[in-house]
N, C-alpha and C positions, 0 to 999 in steps of 0.2 A: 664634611669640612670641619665643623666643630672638634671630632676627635682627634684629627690633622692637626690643629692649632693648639689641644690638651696636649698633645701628645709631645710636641714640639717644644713647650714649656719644660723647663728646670723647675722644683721643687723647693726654692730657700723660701726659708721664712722670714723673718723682718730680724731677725736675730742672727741671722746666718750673716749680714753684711757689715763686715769692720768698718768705719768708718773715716779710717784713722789711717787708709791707704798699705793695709797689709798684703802679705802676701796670703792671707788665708782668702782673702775671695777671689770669687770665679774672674779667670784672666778679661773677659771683656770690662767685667766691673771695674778693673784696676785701671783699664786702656781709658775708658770711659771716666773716670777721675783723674788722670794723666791729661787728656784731650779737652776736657769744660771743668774749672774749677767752681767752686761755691760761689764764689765772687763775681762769675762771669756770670753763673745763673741766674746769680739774686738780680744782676745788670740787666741783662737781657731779656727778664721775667717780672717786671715790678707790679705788674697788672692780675698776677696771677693770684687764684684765690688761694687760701692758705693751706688747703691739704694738698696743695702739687709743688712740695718740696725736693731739693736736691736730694734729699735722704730719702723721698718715699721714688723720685726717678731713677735711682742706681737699683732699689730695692728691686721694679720695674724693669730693669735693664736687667738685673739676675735671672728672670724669669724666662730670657728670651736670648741664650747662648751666643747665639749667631747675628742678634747685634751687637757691632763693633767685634766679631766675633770669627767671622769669616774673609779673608783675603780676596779682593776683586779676581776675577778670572778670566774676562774677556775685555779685549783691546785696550784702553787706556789705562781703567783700574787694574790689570793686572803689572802694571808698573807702578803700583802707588805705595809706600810702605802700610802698615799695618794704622798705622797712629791718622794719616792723611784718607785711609776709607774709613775710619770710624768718622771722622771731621765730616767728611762727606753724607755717613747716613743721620749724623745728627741732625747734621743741614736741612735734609729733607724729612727729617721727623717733623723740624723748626716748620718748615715751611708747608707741611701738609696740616701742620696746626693753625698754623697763620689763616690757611685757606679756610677751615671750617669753623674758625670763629667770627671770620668776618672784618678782622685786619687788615687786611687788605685794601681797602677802601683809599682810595686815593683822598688824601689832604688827613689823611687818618696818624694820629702824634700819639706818640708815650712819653709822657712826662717822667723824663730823668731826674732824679736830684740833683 
């Protein structure tokens, strides 16, 4: 399985990702700054500790083509545009993280500014 998942990984380096929304990086990168801006991250993230930046998550998304990368194919999602199943696998990236850190928690608050 391990080779499965090396294998499956893109190659950039932290250097390899424009930041700056060009077309030199890889098309889900672009989709994926298109879809959740900085602003939204820093929102929706204010708990977060400081090495899991927007810049180190695209760098992370470069890694892995086929997020926000690939077109739903069956029943609903194969009517979704390209930009509305990215939204979608974020969602569930959000919420599979939500689950393993323990957020979840009913009466559980993030202090907004």
């Amino acid at each position: 399985m391990s080779r499965f998942i090396w294998a499956a990984q893109a190659r950039y380096d932290r250097g390899a990702i424009d930041f700056a929304k060009t077309d030199s990086n890889p098309e889900n990168v672009r989709r994926v700054m298109n879809v959740l801006s900085k602003e939204t991250w820093e929102y929706l993230l204010p708990l977060r500790n400081a090495v899991y930046s927007y810049e180190e998550f695209l760098v992370a998304v470069s890694k892995f083509p086929a997020f926000c990368g690939e077109k739903g194919t069956h029943g609903q999602a194969s009517a979704l545009s390209d930009d509305e199943m990215c939204k979608k696998e974020i969602s569930a990236l959000f919420a599979h993280a939500i689950q393993a850190t323990g957020l979840k928690k009913a009466g559980t608050t993030v202090p907004l500014g």
